[in-house]
C-alpha positions in Angstrom: -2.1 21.5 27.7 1.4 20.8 28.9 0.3 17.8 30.8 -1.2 16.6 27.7 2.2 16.8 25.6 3.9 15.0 28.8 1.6 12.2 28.1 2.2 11.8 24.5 5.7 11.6 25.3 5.6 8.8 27.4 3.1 7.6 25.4 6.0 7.8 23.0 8.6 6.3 25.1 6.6 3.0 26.0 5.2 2.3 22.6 8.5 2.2 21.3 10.6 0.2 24.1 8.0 -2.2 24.3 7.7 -2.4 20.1 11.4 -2.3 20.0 11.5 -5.5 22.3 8.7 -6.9 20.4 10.0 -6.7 17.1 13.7 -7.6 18.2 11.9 -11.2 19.9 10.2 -11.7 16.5 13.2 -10.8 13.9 15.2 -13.5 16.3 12.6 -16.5 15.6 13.2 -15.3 11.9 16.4 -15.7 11.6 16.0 -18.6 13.9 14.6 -20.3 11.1 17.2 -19.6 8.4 19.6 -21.1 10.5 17.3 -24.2 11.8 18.2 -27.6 10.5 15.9 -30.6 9.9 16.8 -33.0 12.1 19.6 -30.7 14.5 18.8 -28.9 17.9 18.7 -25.4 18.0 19.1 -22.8 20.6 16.2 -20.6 20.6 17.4 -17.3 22.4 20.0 -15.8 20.3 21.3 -12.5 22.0 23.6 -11.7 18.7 19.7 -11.9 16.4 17.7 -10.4 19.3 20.2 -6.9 19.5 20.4 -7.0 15.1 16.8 -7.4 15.2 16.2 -4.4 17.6 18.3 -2.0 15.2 16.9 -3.3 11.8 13.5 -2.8 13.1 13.7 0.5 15.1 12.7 2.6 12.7 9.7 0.2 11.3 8.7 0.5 15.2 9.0 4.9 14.9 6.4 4.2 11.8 4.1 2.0 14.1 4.7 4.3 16.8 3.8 7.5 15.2 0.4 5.6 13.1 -0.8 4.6 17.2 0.0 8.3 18.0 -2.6 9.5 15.4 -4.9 7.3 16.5 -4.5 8.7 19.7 -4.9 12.0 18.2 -8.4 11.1 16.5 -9.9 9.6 20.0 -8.6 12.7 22.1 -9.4 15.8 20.5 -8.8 18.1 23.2 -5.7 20.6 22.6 -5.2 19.8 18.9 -2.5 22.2 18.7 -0.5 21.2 21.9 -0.4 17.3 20.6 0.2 18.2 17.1 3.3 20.3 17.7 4.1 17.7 20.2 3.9 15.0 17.5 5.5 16.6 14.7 8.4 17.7 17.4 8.9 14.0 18.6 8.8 12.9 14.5 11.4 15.6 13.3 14.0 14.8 16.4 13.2 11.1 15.9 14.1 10.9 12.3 16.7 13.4 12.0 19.1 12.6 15.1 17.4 9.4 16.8 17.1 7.0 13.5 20.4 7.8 12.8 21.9 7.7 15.5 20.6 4.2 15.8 22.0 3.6 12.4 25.4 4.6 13.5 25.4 2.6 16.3 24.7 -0.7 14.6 27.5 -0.1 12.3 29.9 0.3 14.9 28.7 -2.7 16.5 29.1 -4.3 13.5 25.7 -5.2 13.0 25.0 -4.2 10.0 26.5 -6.6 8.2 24.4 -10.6 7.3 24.4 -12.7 10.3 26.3 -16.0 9.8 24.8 -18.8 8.3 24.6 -22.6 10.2 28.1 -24.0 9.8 26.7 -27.9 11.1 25.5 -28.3 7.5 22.6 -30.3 6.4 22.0 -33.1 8.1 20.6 -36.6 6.5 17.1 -39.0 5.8 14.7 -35.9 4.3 13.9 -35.0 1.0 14.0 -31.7 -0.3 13.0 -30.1 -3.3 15.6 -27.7 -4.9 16.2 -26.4 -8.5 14.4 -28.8 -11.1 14.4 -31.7 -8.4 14.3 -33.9 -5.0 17.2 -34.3 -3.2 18.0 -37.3 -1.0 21.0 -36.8 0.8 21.9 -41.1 2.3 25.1 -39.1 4.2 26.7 -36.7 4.9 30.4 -36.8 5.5 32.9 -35.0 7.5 34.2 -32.7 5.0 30.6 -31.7 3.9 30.5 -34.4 0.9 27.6 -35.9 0.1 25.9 -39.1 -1.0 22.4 -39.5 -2.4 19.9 -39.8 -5.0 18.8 -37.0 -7.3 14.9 -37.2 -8.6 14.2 -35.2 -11.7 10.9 -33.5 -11.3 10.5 -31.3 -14.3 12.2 -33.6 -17.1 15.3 -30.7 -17.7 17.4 -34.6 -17.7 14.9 -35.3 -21.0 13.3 -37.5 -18.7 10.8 -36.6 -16.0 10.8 -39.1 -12.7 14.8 -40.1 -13.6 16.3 -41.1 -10.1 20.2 -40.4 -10.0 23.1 -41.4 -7.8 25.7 -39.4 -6.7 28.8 -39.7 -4.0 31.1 -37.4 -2.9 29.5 -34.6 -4.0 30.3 -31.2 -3.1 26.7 -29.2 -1.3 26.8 -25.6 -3.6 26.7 -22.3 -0.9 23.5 -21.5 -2.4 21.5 -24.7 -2.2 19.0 -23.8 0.3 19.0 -19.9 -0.6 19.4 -16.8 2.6 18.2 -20.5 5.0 20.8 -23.1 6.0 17.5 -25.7 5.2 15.5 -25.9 1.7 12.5 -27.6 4.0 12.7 -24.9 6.6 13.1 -22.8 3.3 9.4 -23.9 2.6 7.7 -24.0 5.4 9.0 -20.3 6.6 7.4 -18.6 3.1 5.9 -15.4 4.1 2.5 -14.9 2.1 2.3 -11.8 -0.8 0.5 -9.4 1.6 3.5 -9.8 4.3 6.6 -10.1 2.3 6.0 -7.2 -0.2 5.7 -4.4 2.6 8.6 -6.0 4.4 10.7 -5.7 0.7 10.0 -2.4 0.8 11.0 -1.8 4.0 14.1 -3.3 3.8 14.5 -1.6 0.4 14.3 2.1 1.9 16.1 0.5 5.0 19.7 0.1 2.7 18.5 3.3 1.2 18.5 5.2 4.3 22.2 4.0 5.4 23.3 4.6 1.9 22.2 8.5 2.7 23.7 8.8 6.1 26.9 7.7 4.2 26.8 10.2 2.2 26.8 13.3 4.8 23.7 14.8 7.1 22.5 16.6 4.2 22.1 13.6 1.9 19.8 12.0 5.2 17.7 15.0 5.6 17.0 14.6 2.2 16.2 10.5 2.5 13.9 11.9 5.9 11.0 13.7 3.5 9.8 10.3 3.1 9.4 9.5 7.0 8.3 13.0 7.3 5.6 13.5 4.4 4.1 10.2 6.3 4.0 12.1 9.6 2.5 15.2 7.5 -0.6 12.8 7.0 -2.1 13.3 10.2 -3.9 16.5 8.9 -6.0 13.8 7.1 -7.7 13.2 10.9 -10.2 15.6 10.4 -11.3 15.3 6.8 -14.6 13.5 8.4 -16.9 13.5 11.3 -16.4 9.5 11.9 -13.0 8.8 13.7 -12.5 5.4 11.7 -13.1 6.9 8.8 -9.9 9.4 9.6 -8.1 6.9 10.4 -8.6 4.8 7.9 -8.0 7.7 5.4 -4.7 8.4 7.0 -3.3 4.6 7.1 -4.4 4.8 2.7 -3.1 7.9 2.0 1.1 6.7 4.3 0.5 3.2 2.0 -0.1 4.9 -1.3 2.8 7.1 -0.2 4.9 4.3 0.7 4.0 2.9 -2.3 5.1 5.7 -5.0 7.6 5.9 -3.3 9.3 2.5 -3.9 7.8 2.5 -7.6 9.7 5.7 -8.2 12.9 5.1 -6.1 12.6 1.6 -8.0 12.7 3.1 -11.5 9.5 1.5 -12.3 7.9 5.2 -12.6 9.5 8.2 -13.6 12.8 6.5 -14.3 13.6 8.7 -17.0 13.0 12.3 -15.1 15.0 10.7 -11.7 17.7 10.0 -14.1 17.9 13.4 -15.4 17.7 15.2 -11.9 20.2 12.9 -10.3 22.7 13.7 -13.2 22.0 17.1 -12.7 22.8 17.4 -9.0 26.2 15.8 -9.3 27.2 18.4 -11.9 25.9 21.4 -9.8 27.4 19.4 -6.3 30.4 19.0 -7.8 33.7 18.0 -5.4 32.2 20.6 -2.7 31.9 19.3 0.5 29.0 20.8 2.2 25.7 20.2 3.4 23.7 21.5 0.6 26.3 19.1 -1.5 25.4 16.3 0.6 21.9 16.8 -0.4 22.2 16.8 -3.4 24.0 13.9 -3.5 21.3 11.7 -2.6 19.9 8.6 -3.5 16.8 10.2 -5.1 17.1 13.7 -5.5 13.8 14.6 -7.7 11.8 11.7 -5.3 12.8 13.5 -2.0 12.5 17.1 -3.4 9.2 15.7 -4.7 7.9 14.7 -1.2 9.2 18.1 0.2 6.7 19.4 -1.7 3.8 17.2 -1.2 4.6 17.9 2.9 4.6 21.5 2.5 1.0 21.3 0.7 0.1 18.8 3.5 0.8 21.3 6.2 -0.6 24.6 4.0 -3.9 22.9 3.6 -3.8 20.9 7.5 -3.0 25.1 8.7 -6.0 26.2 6.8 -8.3 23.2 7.8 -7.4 23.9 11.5 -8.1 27.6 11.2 -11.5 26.9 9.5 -12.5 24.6 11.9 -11.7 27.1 14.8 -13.8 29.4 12.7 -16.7 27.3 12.8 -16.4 26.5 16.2 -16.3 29.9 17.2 -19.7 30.3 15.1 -21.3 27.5 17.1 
């Protein structure tokens, strides 16, 4: 039984240094590209994206990390009890000290704030589609003027297909958007089913710091989300057919995930989170303290909410686990 939690926890450990590298390599090539430049070299290993990526990611990686754990927990079904504690211990210190922790860190590294953008500027001979048109940039001086031709694509001139000229012309910050090149711009374009989840993430990402501003209390708060995810491994044993568990779980985090954001979002319930959240700064007050800080958070009735659904989670996982015992005992 011991021996068992001792494996989950390095189980732990290597799934998240290795998925911690991983997803620090890959947020580098990302912002690899919104610094690439048609036309202009580029060094590839950037130690100043590769350390942001680590931190930005870690606690996407804790999610991964605990979803392979419950796999783990579906295939191996010996001391249930043992691994389940173990689980929920490694998720609670994880997400209450670890993940903030982290958070803290990055901030006084300073990395919490946007990574610089390509000072070379653009560079000259492509076209690229911006705004209501093709750009054709002929040069590029010195000073970051331009000369080229302007191609009016969807007629906002009066005239669709009018070519203009300009010289001298001063390249607007936000030409090319968050990437340093409009045809990198393009080419990068994540499809629906991968940008949406990463919005989210980054959504409850700025979220989560915002909490951790705000005191301890206002983070434990933020954490019902993390751990009412967590509190859906007792969805492992609702069938006989392992996939089917885990398949049920993986639903059950995403439509989670998902109410979440609509809520937080004000897309649902807008009305009722405005009326709790007014609420909790009258009763908070000026005080101080951590029961203060937690009601000071971001979403007070979508965390208290969640609180909920995890203590019903863990009421009916509790009597699931005793009934099965029951039957076992039967057998």
């Amino acid at each position: 039984m011991f021996k068992s939690s001792l494996w989950m926890l390095l189980y732990w450990f290597l799934f998240s240094a290795a998925g911690t590298a991983a997803a620090g390599f890959i947020f580098m090539i990302a912002m690899d590209l919104t610094v690439m430049v048609a036309g202009q070299s580029l060094e590839f290993f950037c130690s100043d994206f590769f350390v942001r990526g680590i931190f930005a990611s870690f606690p996407l990686v804790q999610i991964l990390v605990f979803c392979a754990m419950i796999v783990y927990l579906i295939r191996h079904k010996k001391f249930p009890v043992a691994r389940t504690f173990t689980y929920f211990f490694l998720g609670i210190c994880v997400w209450l000290f670890l993940v903030p922790f982290s958070f803290k860190i990055e901030k006084k590294l300073g990395l919490d704030s946007p990574a610089l953008k390509n000072d070379k500027g653009l560079s000259s001979g492509f076209f690229r589609k911006e705004g209501d048109g093709i750009f054709y940039f002929s040069d590029i001086h010195s000073d970051n003027t331009v000369d080229g031709l302007f191609i009016d694509v969807s007629g906002s001139s009066g005239e669709a297909g009018r070519v203009f000229t300009f010289s001298n012309a001063i390249i607007d910050e936000e030409f090319s958007g968050n990437f340093a090149d409009s045809l990198v711009k393009e080419a990068a374009k994540l499809p629906e089913v991968i940008e949406f989840p990463l919005k989210v993430y980054s959504f409850f990402l700025e979220k989560g710091r915002i909490c951790l501003e705000k005191g301890f209390g206002s983070w434990v708060m933020f954490c019902s989300l993390p751990l009412l995810i967590l509190a859906c491994i007792f969805f492992k044993g609702i069938s006989v057919w392992p996939l089917v568990n885990a398949l049920t779980v993986f639903f059950v985090q995403i439509v989670i995930s998902v109410f979440n954001f609509a809520v937080a979002k004000g897309i649902v319930f807008s009305a009722v989170s405005f009326s709790w959240r007014e609420k909790c700064i009258e009763i908070a007050g000026e005080k101080s303290t951590f029961f203060a800080d937690m009601l000071l958070c971001e979403e007070p009735f979508l965390f208290f909410l969640n609180f909920a659904f995890m203590l019903i989670l863990i009421a009916v996982g509790i009597i699931l686990a005793a009934v099965c015992s029951k039957k076992a005992e039967n057998l």
